[in-house]
KEZARO-913215 format. One record per residue: x negated, y, z negated of N, C-alpha, C, O, CB in turn; residue in one letter. Coordinates in pm, whole numbers, plus 50000, padded with zeros to 5 digits. Glycine has a CB too. Layout:
<rs>
XYZXYZXYZXYZXYZa;...
</rs>
This chain:
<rs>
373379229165611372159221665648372569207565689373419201865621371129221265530x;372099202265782372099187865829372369181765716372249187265607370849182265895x;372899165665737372579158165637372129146065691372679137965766373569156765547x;370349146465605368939139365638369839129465552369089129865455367109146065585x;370519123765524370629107165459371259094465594371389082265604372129107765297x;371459105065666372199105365801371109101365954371209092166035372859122765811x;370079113165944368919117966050367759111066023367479106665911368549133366045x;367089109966115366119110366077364869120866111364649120266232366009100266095x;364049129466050363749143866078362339139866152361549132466094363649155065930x;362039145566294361059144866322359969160966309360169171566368361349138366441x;358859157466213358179172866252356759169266250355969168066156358499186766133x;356579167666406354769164466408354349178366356353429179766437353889160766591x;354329188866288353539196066288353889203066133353859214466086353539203466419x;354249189166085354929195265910356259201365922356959205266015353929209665827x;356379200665777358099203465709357999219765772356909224265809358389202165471x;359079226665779359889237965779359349244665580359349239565468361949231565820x;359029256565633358809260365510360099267065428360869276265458357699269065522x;359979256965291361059265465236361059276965089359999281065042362029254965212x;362209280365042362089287764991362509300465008362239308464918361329286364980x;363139304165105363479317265129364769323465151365719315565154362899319965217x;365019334565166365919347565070366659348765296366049351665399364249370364942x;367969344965271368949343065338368969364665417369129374365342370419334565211x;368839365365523369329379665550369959379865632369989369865704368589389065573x;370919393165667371739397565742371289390165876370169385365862371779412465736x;371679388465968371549383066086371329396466243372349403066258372989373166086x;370359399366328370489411266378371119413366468371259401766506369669415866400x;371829421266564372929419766667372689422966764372009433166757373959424766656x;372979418166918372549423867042373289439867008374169444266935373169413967196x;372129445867130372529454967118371299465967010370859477367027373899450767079x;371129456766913369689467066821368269464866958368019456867048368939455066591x;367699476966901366389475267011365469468567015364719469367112365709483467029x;365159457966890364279452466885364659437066945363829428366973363809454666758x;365999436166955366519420467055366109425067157365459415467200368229414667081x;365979434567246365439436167361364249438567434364239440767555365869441467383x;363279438067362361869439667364360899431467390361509420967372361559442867275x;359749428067422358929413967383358659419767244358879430967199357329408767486x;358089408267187358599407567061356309413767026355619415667126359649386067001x;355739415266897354649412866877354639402766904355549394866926354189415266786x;352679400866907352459387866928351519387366747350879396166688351459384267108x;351829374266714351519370966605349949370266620349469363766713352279359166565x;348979378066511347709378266507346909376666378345679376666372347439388666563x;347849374966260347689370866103348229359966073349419358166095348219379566006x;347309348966008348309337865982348499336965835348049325965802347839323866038x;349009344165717348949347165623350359344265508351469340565546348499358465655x;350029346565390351489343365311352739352365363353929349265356351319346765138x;352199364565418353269374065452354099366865553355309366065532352729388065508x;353459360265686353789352965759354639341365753355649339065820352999351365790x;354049333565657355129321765602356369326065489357339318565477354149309565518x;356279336365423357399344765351358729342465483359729335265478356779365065319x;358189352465603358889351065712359129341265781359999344765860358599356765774x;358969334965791359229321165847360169313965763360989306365813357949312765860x;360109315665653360839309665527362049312565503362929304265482360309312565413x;362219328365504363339337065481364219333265636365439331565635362769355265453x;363229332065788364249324165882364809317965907365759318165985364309321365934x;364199307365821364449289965799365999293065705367099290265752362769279065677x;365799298865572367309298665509367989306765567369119307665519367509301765369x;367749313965661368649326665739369939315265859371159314865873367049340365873x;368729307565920368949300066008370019290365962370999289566036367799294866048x;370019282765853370799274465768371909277565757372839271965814370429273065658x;371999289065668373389297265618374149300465732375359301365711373129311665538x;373819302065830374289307265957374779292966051375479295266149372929316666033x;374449279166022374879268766069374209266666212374669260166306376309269366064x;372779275366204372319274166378371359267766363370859264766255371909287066474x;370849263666507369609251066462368279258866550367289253466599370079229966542x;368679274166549366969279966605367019292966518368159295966484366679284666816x;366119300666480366139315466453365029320366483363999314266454366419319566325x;364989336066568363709343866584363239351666519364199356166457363609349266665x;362169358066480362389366366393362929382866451363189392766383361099365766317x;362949381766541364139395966591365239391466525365779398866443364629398666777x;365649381166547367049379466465367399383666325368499386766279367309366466456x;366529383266283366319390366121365859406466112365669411766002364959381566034x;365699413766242364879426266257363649425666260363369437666250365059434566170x;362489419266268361719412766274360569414766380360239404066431362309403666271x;359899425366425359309424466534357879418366561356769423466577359379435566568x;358339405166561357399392166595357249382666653358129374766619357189387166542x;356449377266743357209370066815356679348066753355799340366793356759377367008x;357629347066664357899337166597359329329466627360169334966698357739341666473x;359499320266585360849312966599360779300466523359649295666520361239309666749x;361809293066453361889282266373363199276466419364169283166454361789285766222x;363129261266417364549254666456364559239066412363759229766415364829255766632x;365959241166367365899225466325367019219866420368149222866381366259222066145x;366989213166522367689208066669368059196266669367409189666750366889208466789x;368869190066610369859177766680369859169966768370339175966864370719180066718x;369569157666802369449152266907370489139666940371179134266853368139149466907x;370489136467064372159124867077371159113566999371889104166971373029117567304x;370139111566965369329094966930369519099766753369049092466666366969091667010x;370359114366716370469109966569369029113866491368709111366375370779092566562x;368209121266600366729125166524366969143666530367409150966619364919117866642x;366449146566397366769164666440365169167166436364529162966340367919177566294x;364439174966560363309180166557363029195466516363349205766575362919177566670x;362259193166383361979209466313360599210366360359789201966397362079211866117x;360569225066347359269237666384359409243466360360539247366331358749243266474x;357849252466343357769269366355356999274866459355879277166413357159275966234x;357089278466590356349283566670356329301966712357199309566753356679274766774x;355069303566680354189316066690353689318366831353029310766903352939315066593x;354169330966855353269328967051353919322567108353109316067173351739320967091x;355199318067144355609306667236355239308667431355229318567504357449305667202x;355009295767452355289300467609355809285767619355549274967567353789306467732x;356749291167716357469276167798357109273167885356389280567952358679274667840x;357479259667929357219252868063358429244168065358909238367967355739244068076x;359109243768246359859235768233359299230268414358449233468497361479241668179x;360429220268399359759211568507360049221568646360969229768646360549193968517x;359129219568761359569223668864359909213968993360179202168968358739232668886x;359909219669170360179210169259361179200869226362289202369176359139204169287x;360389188369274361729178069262362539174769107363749174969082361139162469316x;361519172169031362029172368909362559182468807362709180968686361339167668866x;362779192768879363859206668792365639197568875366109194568985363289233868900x;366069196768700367579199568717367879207468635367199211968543368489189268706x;369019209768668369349222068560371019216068515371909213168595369349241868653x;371089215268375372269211468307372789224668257372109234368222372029200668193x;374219223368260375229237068271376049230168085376979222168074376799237168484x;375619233968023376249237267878376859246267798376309257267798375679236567819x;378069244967709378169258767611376629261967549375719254067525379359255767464x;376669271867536375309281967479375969293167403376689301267462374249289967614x;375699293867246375939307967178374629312267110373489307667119377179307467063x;375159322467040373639328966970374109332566896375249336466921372659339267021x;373429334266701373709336166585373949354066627374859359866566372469329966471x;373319359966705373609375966711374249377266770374159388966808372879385166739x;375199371166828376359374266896377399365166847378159358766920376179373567041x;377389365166700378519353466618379779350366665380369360066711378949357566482x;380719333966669381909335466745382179332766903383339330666937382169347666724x;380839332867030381199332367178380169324467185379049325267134381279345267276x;380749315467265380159305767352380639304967511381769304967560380419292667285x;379679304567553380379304267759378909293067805377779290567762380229329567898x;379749289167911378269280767987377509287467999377619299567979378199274668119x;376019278868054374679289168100374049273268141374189261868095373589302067942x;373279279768257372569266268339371289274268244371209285768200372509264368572x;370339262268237369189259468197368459241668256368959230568270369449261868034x;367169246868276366329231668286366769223068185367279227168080364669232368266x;366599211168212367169203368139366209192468031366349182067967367989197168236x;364839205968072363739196267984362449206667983361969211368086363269178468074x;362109208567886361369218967849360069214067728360209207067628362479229967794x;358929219967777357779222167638357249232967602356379236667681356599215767643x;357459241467489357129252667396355629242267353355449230467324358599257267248x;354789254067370353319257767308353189269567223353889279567237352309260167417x;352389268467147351949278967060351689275666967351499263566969352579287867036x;351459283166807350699280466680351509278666569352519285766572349789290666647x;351399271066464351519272166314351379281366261350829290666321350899266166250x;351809282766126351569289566058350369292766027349969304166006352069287365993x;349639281266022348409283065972347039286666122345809286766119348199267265875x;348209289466253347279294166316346659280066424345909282266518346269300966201x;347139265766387346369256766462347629255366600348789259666602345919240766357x;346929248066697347949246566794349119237666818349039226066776347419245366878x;350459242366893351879231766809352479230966970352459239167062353399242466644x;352939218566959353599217267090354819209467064354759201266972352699210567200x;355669210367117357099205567112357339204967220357049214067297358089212267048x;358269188367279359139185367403360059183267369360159180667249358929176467487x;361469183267470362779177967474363399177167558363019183667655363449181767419x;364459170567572365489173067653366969176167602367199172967485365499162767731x;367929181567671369139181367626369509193867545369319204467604369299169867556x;369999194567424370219208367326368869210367316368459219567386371029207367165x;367939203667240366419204167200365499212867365364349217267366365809183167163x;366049212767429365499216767566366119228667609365479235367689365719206167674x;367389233567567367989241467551367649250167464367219260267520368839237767543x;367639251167325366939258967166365489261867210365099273367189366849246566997x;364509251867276362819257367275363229270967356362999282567321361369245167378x;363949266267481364129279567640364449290867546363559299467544365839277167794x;365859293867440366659304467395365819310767315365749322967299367909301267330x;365009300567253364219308967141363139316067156362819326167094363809302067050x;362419309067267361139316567331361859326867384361579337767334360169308667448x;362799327067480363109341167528363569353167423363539364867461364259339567628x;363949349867296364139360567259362499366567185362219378367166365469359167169x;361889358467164360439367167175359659371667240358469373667218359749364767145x;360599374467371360429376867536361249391267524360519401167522361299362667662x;362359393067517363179404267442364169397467517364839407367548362919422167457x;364859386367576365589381567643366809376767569366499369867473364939373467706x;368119378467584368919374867506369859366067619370029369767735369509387067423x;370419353967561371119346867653372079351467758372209346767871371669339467590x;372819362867694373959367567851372919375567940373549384367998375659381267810x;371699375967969371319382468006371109369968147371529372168261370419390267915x;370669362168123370929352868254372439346068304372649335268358370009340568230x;373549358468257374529352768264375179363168425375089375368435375319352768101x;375719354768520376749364568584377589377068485377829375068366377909354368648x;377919388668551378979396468481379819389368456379909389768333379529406468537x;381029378468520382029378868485381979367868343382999366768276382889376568606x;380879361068309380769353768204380149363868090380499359867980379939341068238x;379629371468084378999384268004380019388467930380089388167807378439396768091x;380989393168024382559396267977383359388767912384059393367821383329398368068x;383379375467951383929366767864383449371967735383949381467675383579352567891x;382659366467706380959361067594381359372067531381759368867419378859361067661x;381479387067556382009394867460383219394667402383469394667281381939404367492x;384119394367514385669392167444385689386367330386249390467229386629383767518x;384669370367351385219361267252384669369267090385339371966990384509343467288x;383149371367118382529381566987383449390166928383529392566807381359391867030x;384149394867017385179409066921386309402466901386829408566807385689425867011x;387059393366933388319385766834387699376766689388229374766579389249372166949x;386219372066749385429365966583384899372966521384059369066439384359356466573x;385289389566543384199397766445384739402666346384139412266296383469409166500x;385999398466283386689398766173385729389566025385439392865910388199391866225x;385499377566107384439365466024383499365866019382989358065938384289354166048x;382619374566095380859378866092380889394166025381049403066108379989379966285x;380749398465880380779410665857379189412665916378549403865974381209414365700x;378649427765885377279431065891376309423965824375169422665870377129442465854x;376789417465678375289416365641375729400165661375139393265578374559423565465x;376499393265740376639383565730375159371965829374649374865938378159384165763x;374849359665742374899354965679374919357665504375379351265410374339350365737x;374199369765515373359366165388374529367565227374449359265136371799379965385x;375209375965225375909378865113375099376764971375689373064869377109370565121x;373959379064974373389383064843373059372164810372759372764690374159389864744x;372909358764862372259348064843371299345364898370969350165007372799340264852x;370329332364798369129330764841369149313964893370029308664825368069335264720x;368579304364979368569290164974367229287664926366449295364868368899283165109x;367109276164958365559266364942365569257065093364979246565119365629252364767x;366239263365155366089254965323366529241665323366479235065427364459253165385x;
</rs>
């Protein structure tokens, strides 16, 4: 987990819920990474259980977004706690996401390493806009909006798409796809199956 003595945490829309039970992480390749995801229509304890259990999933795993496909999960939710160069990390939980990024004159697109907790171990470039706003709901169902630029603009794009069924090499040329795997199968000695979780629980 970050260290907030360090950050300073921005969350217009409340803390990250914690409390929850660390799980296996899910892998491209299962069918439910490839799908649109449900759309969230209960805003209930069951709901924030899940969100919770993402949040310490997300942690243990050292990533700063998680979906709930990523956990097996067929919902379309996402939580992230994102880093920024000004030293501020912006947390959420967004339900329903849809993006917007800029178009015409003002679309650039910045070319960055990009990995994903389900594909543990590979990182390869990937162009993305370079400034993005996720809409959608709370937990509790009211409406949540988040902007950024940079990584933070990067994490809203990755995360909404995977509740899209979209997984990052999927906007990748073949010959970077290929990479992106190579690198996964020399690090898959260090990602067992149930890894993150190993039978532990956090508090986020």
């Amino acid at each position: 987990m970050p260290d907030q003595t360090e950050e300073t945490v921005h969350a217009p829309h409340g803390p990250l819920p914690e409390g929850g039970t660390v799980r296996p992480v899910t892998r491209w390749g299962t069918p439910v990474m490839h799908r649109p995801q449900q759309p969230v229509t209960t805003y209930d304890a069951e709901l924030r259980t899940l969100a919770a259990d993402m949040v310490a999933t997300m942690y243990a795993a050292d990533g700063v977004g998680l979906a709930a496909c990523q956990i097996g999960v067929d919902r379309a939710v996402f939580v992230f706690d994102c880093p920024e160069a000004s030293r501020e990390r912006t947390v959420g939980v967004v339900c329903n996401p849809q993006v917007t990024t800029p178009e015409g004159a003002d679309r650039r697109l910045e070319v960055a390493d990009e990995g994903c907790l389900s594909l543990p171990g590979a990182f390869v470039e990937c162009a993305r806009p370079d400034q993005a706003t996720v809409t959608g709901t709370g937990l509790d169902g009211e409406p949540v909006t988040f902007s950024g630029d940079g990584l933070l603009a990067r994490c809203l794009q990755h995360e909404t798409d995977h509740t899209l069924g979209t997984v990052f090499g999927d906007r990748l040329p073949t010959k970077l796809r290929k990479k992106l795997q190579k690198e996964h199968e020399k690090a898959a000695d260090e990602y067992p199956p149930d890894w993150p979780a190993g039978g532990e629980s956090a508090t986020g």
